[in-house]
C-alpha positions as CSV (number, residue, x, y, z in Angstrom):
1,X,0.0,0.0,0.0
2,X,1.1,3.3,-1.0
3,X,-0.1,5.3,2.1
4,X,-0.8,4.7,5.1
5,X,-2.7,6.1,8.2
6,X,-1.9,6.5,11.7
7,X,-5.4,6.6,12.9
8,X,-4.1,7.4,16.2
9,X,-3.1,11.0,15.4
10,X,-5.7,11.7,12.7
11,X,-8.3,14.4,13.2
12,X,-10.4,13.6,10.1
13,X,-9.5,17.0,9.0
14,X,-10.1,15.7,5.4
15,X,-6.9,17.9,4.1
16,X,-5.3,14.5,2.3
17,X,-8.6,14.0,0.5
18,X,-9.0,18.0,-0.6
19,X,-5.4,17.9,-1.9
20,X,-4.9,14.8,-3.5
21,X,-3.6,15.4,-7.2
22,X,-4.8,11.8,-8.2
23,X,-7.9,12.0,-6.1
24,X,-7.4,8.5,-4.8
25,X,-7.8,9.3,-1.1
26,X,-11.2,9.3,0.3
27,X,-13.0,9.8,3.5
28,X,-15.3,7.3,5.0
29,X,-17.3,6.7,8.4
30,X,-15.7,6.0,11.5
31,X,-16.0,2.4,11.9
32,X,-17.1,1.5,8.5
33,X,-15.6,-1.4,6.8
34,X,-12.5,-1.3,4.6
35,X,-12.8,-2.6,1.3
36,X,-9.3,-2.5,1.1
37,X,-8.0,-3.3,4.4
38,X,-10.4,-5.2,6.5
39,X,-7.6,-5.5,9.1
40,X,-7.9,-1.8,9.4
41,X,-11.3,-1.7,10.2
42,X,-12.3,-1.6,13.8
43,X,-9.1,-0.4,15.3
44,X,-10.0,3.0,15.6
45,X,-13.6,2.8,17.0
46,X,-12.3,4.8,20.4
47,X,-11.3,7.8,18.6
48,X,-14.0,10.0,18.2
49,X,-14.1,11.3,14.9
50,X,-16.8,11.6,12.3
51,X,-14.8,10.6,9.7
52,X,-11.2,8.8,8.4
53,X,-9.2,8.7,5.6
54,X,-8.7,6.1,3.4
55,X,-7.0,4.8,0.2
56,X,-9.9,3.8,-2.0
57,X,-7.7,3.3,-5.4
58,X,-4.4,1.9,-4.5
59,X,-3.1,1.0,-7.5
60,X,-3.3,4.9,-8.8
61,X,-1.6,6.3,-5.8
62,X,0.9,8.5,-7.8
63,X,3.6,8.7,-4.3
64,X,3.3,12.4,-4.9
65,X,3.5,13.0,-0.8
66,X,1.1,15.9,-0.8
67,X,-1.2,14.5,1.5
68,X,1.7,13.9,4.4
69,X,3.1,17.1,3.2
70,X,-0.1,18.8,3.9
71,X,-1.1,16.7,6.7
72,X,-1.7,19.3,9.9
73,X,-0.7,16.2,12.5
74,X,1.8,14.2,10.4
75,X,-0.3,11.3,10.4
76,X,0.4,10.0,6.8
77,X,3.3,7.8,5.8
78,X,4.0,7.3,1.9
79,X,5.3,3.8,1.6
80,X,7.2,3.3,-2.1
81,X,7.1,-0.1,-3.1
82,X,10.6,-1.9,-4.3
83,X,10.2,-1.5,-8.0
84,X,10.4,2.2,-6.8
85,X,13.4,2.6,-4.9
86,X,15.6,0.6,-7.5
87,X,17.5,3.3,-9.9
């Protein structure tokens, strides 16, 4: 997965899914299932937000960064998978 969320530290602001370029990131219901990442879903029932981000298209996740860029709390990490990192 390209990006990932530390629910933890996550207001819900919805910044990451104003400013994506690629408009892959979307915001769902707390608590609602992941279609993506069932193991996800669930684990951040305690925090009470109205709202949490989520990667709906991974596959078209350009790695840009501007959502942890523009994240107010730091709470997005952009993972870059191995066929990436080789030059």
């Amino acid at each position: 997965m390209p990006v990932e969320f530390d629910y933890s530290i996550c207001e819900g602001c919805g910044e990451c899914d104003a400013l994506c370029p690629g408009d892959v990131i979307y915001m769902r219901p707390r608590g609602e299932a992941d279609p993506v990442n069932d193991n996800l879903s669930g684990t951040y029932d305690h925090i009470k937000k109205p709202k949490v981000p989520y990667l709906k298209y991974t596959e078209e996740c350009w790695h840009c960064g501007s959502c942890r860029q523009d994240c107010p709390n730091e709470a997005i990490t952009v993972v870059f998978p191995p066929d990436m990192l080789c030059m």
